[in-house]
C-alpha positions in Angstrom: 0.0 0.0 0.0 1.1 3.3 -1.0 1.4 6.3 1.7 -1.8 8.5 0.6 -4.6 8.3 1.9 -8.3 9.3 0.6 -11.4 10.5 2.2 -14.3 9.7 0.9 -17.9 11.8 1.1 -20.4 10.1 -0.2 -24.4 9.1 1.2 -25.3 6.5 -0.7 -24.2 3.7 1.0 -23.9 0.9 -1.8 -22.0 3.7 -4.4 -19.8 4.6 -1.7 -18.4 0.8 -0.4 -18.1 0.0 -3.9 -16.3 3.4 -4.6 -13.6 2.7 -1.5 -13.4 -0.8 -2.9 -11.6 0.5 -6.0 -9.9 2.7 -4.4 -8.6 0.1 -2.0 -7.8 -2.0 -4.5 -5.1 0.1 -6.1 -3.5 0.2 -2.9 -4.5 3.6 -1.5 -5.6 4.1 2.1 -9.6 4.6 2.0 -11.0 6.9 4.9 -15.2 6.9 4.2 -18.1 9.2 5.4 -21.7 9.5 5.3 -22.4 13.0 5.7 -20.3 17.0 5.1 -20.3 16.9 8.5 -18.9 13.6 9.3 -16.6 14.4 6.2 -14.9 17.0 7.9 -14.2 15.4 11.5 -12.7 12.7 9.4 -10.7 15.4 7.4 -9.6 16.8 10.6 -8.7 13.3 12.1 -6.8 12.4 9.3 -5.9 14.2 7.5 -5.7 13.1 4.1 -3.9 14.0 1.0 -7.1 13.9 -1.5 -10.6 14.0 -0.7 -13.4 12.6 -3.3 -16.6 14.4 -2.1 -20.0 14.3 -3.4 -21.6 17.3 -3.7 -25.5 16.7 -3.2 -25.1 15.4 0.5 -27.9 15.4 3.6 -26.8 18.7 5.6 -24.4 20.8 4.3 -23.2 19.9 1.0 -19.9 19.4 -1.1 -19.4 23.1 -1.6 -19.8 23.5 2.0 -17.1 20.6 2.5 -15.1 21.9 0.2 -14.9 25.7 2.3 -14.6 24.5 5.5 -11.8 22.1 4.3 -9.8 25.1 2.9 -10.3 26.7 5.7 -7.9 24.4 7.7 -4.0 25.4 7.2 -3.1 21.8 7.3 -5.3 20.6 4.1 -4.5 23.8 2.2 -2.9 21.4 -0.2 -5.1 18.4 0.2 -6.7 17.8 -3.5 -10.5 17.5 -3.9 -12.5 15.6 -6.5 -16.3 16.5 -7.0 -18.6 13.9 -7.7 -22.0 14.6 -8.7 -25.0 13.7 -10.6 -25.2 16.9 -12.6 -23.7 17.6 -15.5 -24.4 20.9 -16.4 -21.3 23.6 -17.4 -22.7 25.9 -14.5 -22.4 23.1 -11.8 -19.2 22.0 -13.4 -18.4 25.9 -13.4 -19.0 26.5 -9.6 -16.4 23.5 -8.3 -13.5 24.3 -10.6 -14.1 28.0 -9.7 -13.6 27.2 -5.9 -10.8 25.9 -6.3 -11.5 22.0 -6.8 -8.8 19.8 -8.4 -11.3 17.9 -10.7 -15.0 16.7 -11.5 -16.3 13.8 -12.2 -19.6 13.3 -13.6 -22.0 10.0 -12.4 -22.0 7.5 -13.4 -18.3 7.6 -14.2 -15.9 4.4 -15.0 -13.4 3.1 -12.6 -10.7 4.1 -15.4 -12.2 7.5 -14.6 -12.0 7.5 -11.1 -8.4 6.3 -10.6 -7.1 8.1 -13.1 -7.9 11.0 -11.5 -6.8 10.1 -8.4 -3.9 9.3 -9.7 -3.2 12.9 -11.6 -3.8 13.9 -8.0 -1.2 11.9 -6.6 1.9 13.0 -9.3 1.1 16.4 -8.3 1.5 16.0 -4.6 4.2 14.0 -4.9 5.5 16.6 -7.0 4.9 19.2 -4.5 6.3 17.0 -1.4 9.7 17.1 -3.3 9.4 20.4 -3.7 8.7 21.2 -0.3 11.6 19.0 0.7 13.8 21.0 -1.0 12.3 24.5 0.2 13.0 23.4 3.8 16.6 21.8 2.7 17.2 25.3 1.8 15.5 27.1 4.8 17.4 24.5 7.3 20.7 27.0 8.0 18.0 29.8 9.0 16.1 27.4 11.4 19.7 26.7 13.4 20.4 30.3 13.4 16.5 30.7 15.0 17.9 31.0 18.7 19.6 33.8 18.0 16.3 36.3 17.6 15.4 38.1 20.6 11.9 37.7 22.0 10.9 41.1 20.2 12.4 39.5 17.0 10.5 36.5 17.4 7.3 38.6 17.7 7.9 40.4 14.5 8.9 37.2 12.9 5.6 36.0 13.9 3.5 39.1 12.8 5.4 38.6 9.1 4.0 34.9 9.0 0.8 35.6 9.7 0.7 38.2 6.9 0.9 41.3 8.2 2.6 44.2 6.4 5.4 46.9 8.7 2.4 49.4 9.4 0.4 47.0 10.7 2.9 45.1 12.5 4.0 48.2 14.6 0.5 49.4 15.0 -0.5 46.0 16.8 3.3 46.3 19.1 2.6 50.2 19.4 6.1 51.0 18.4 7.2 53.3 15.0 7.7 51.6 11.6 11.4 52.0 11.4 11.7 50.6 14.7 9.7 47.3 12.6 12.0 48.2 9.6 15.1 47.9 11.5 14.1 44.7 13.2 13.1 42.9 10.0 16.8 44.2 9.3 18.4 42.5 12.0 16.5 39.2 11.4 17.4 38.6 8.1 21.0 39.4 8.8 20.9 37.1 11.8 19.1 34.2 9.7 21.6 34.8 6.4 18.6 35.7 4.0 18.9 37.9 1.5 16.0 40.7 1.0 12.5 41.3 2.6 11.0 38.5 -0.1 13.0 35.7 1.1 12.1 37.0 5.0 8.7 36.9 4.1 9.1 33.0 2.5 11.1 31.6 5.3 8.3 33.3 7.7 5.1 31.3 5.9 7.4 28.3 5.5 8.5 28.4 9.1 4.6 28.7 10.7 3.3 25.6 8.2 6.1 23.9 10.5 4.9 24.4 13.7 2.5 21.6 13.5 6.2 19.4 13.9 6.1 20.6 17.9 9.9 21.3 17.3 11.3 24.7 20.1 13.4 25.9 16.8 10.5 25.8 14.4 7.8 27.4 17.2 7.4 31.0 16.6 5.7 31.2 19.9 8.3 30.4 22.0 10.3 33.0 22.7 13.6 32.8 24.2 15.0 35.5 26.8 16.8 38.4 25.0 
């Protein structure tokens, strides 16, 4: 068995054992729920790398899946499949719009269905090497980490979670040089080159702290 795992969203209990039996049988880890609701404890529980969802479900629907899915910072990158009974451009319009990796139209083939799952699966594993080498590169900047003081790491923090120099000194009621100068000093004390690459290593740096590592954590703060 391979190491992704798939939730699947579907009511209709005979279409959706048959559905994870195919999937099972390609060697995939198969997660299956009922209901939206059920869906997204199970999304939450375990996180999966693609989620097949229908959309017409008892309480809140696919689309609704699909946003409070996206709303979670850990299954930003988690690819969804719609699967639905219409087949109308509109309908087909609204998913891809959202942001939904594909559609698939019932009834659909099991060639269908894996091979979309599939297409899924090279482009995560495409974007697991490419986050491997992001945090090869970031790795020299995490060891230099306990050199920030605990203002630093405040600032640091405020970059990651998107906030622009105004704001930033608005919220620790100091001036915006004062902010310019720190964002100065931690780039020089972390080696990286220019407010962009501050700004990367930030975002990359908070999607870490789900790793419970003391260097990745911008909340702890270490004395000055």
């Amino acid at each position: 068995m391979n190491d992704f795992s798939i939730l699947l969203i579907e009511d209709e209990k005979a279409l959706r054992e048959n559905i994870a039996e195919i999937i099972a049988h390609y060697g995939y880890h198969i997660i299956s729920a009922p209901t939206g609701e059920e869906g997204v404890k199970k999304a939450l529980q375990f996180m999966p790398d693609i989620i097949v969802c229908d959309i017409m479900l008892p309480g809140i629907d696919g689309y609704d899946v699909f946003t409070q899915v996206k709303q979670i910072p850990q299954l930003l990158s988690t690819a969804f499949i719609f699967l639905t009974a219409k087949s109308t451009r509109a309908d087909t319009r609204t998913g891809m719009n959202m942001g939904a990796d594909d559609y698939l139209t019932k009834p659909f083939t099991k060639e269908e269905l894996i091979n979309s799952i599939k297409a899924r699966v090279e482009k995560l594993t495409q974007i697991r090497k490419n986050r491997t080498e992001k945090d090869t590169l970031i790795e020299p900047a995490l060891e230099k980490m306990a050199g920030l003081t605990k203002t630093e790491r405040r600032v640091l923090n405020k970059i990651s979670e998107g906030f622009t120099t105004p704001q930033i000194a608005q919220k620790l009621f100091v001036s915006k040089k004062t902010i310019e100068n720190h964002r100065v000093n931690i780039s020089r004390k972390l080696n990286l080159s220019g407010p962009n690459s501050l700004i990367s290593f930030a975002l990359r740096l908070k999607t870490q702290q789900s790793d419970n590592q003391p260097q990745d954590n911008l909340s702890s703060t270490p004395p000055n």
